[in-house]
N, C-alpha and C positions, 0 to 999 in steps of 0.2 A: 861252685855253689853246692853242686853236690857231694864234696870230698868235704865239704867243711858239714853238711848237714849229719852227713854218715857217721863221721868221726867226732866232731867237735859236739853236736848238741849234746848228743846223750849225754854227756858229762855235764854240762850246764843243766841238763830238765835235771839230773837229779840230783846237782847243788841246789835249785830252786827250789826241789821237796824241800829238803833237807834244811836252807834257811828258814823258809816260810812255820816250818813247826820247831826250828829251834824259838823264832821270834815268837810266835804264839806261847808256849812252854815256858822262855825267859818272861814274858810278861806277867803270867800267871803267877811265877813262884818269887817276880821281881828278882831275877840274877842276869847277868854278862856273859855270856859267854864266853869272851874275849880273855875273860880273868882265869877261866876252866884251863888245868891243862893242856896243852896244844897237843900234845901226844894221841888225847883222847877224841881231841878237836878231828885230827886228821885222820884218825879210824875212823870217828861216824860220815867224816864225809868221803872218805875212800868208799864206805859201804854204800854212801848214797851214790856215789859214782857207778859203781857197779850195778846199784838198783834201776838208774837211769839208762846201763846201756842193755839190761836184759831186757827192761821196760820196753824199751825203742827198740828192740830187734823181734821181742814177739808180736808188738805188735804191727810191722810190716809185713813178718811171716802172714799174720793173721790178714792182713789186708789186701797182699798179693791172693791169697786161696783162695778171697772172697771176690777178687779182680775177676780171677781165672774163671771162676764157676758159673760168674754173671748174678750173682747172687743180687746185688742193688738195680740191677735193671731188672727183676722180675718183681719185686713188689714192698713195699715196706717191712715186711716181715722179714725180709733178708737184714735189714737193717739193723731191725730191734735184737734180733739173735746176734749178731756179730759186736753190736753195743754190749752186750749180755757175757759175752764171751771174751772181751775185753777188758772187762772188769774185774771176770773171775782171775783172769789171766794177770791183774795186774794186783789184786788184792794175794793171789798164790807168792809172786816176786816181792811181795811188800812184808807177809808174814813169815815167806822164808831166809828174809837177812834180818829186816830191819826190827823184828820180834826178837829175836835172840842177843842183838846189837842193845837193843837198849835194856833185857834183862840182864846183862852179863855188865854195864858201865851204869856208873850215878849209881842210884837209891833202887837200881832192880827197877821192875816191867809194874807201871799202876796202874789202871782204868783209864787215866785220862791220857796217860801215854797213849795205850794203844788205840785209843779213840784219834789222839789226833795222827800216830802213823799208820791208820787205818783209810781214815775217812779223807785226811789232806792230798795224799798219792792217786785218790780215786777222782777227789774233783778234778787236780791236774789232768789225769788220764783221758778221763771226761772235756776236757777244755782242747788238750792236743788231737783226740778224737773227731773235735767237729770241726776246728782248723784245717787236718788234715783230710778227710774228706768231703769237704764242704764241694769241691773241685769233682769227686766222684759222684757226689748228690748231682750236680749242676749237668755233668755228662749226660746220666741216666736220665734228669727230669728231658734234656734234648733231646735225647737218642728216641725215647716214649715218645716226646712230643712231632718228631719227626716222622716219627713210625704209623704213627694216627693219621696224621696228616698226609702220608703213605696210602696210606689203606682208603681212606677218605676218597682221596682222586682214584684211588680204583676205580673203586666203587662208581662215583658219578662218572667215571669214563665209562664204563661197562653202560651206564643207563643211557647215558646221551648218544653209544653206539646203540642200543638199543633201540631207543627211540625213532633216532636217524633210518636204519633196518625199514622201519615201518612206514617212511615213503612208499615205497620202491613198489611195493603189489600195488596200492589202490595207483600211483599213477602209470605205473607200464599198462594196467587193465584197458586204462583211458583211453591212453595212445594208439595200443593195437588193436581199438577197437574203433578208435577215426580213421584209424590206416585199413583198417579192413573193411567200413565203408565204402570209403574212396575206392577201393579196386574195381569194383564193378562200373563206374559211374566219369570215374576223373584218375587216369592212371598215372599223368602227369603231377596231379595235386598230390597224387599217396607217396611219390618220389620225395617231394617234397617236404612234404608229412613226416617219412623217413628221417631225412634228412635233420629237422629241425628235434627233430624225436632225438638223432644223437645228440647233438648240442645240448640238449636239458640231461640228457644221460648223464653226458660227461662231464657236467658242471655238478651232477649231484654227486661226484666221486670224492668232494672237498670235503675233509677234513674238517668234522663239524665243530673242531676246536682250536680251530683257525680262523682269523678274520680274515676279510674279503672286501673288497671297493665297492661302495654299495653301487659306482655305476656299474659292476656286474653283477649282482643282483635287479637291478631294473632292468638289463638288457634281458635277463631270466625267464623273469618274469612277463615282457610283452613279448618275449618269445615263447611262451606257455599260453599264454593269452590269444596268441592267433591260429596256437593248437587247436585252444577250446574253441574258438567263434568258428572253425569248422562247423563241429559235432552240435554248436547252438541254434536255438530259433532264429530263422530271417527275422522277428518280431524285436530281438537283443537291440537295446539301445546302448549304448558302452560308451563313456564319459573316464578315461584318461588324463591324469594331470600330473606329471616329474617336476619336480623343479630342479630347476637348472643347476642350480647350486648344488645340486647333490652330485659328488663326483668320485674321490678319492677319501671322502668319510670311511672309516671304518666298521663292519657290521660282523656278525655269524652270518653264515648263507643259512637260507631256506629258511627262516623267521618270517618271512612276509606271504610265501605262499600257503598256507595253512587258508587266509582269511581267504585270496581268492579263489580256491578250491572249494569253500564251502559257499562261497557266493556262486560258483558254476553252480554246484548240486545241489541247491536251493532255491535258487530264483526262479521266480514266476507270476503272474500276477500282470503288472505292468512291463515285464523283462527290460527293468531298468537296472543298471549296476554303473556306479562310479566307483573309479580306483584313484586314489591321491595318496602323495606323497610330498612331504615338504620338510625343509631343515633350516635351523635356526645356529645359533654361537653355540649349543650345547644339547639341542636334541633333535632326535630323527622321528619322524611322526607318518605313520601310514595308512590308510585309512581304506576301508571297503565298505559301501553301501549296497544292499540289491533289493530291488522289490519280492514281496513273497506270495506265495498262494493265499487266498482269501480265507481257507481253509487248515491253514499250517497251526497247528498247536504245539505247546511247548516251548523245550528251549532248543537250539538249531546245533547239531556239531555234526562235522564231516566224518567219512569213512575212515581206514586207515589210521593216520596221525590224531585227528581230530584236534578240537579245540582246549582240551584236556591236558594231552600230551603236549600243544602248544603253551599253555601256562605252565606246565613242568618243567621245560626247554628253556623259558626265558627265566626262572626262578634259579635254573642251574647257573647261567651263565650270565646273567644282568644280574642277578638278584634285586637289592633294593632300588636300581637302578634302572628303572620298566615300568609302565605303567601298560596293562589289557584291559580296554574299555568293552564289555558285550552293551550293546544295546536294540531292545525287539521292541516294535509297536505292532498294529493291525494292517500295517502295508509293508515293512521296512523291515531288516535288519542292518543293525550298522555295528563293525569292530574295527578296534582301531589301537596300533601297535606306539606308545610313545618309549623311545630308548636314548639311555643318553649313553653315545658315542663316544664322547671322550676319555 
């Protein structure tokens, strides 16, 4: 296929000129050209032969250098200049045979000659031009589109490690600050403490852009949970609810702890807090209540992460697919995480 495009076309694109403006020309002056000399017949088209393969060879020259330099993957303008220059390139090979070819046979060079072996060579040119790199446009539009798309996930990688990052202080703070309670008081409990301290370490070492079986995430989670009821009031009343069904669903880890971290550092008031969880054929639903100080104004976000960085986290990675309910009264705050899983 490529032995016959290399060789064979050129000779056909520039029989093609070359009928297309004899037909045009025979129509005008109403003649045959069949009746014309054949002698004469076979020089204009031997010249259009040769017009056709200087044609086709500059302009691969031309399309290889523009390959090579990357000139269409950097912007349009690459395009328009290389159109620009295929033109000149092809009106230069049009005025240097086929101008002298038809002053020198017939009735000499007239206006409308050179109009139409001017302007017919260029539409063709023009028409083989967008054929042929129709394929190099479609690369480039990829290669751009790929490359954004590239730079895109940097980018939100960088932020979602970002984000993740900023666990890490407010809750090691937490930890080594129940464990250093305990020391004086319960040394067997700080052992413990320790202990449970690695298990949430090591579970936050996950790959925030990895799912995770949300039954480990609830194991996480009330093993963070009986961190905190250390460090809490004997007053804490704690209402816990999993549902069963939640097992091998799929989640991002650490989406759930955000609410009850700012339920620990909030609550007060009645030191009521319920934690529920529940899942349905298509959404995972999580929920944190706690009672608040009588005196609490405003709206409530935690340290570290916060509530903020928690809407940023699920818009990176749920997008339309999340629902973050805040809701505050005079006793209450309640948030509540709806994701669909699937």
């Amino acid at each position: 296929m490529n032995t016959l495009r290399k060789h064979a076309f050129p000779a056909f694109y520039g029989l093609l000129i070359y009928f297309t403006v004899r037909l045009l020309h025979d129509l005008a002056v109403d003649e045959q050209f069949w009746k014309r000399d054949w002698g004469l017949n076979i020089l204009e088209m031997a010249c259009s032969v040769l017009v056709g393969y200087v044609c086709v060879y500059t302009f691969e020259k031309l399309f290889r250098f523009y390959d090579l330099n990357g000139a269409l993957q950097s912007n349009y303008q690459g395009v328009f200049k290389e159109l620009a220059l295929l033109v000149i390139a092809n009106l230069i090979v049009v005025c240097a045979i086929f101008i002298p070819m038809a002053a020198l046979t017939d009735d000499g060079l007239s206006w409308a000659d050179l109009a139409d072996l001017t302007i017919i060579p260029t539409l063709y040119a023009l028409v083989y031009y967008g054929i042929v790199r129709s394929s190099s446009w479609l690369k480039a539009y990829v290669g751009n589109r790929l490359l954004l798309e590239k730079i895109t996930n940097q980018q939100l990688e960088t932020e979602l490690k970002f984000l993740k990052a900023q666990y890490h202080p407010h809750f090691l703070f937490n930890a080594l600050n129940t464990v250093y309670f305990q020391m004086d008081e319960d040394l067997p409990g700080a052992k413990k403490s320790i202990e449970k301290f690695s298990e949430l370490l090591r579970y936050q070492l996950y790959d925030q852009q990895q799912k995770v079986p949300v039954f480990k995430e609830i194991a996480y989670l009330e093993s963070y949970i009986d961190l905190q009821k250390i460090r809490s009031s004997e007053r804490l009343r704690l209402e816990l609810f999993f549902d069963e069904n939640l097992t091998d669903q799929l989640v991002y880890p650490l989406l759930f702890l955000p609410l009850v971290e700012n339920a620990f550092k909030f609550i007060g008031g009645a030191y009521e807090m319920s934690v529920k969880a529940n899942v349905d054929q298509k959404w995972i639903t999580f929920s944190v209540e706690n009672s608040i100080p009588l005196i609490a104004k405003g709206h409530l976000k935690s340290g570290g992460i916060g509530l903020e960085n928690l809407k940023r986290r699920l818009d990176l990675l749920y997008g339309e697919w999340h629902e973050l309910i805040l809701e505050k009264d005079d006793e209450s705050f309640k948030a509540s995480i709806k994701i669909d899983y699937e």
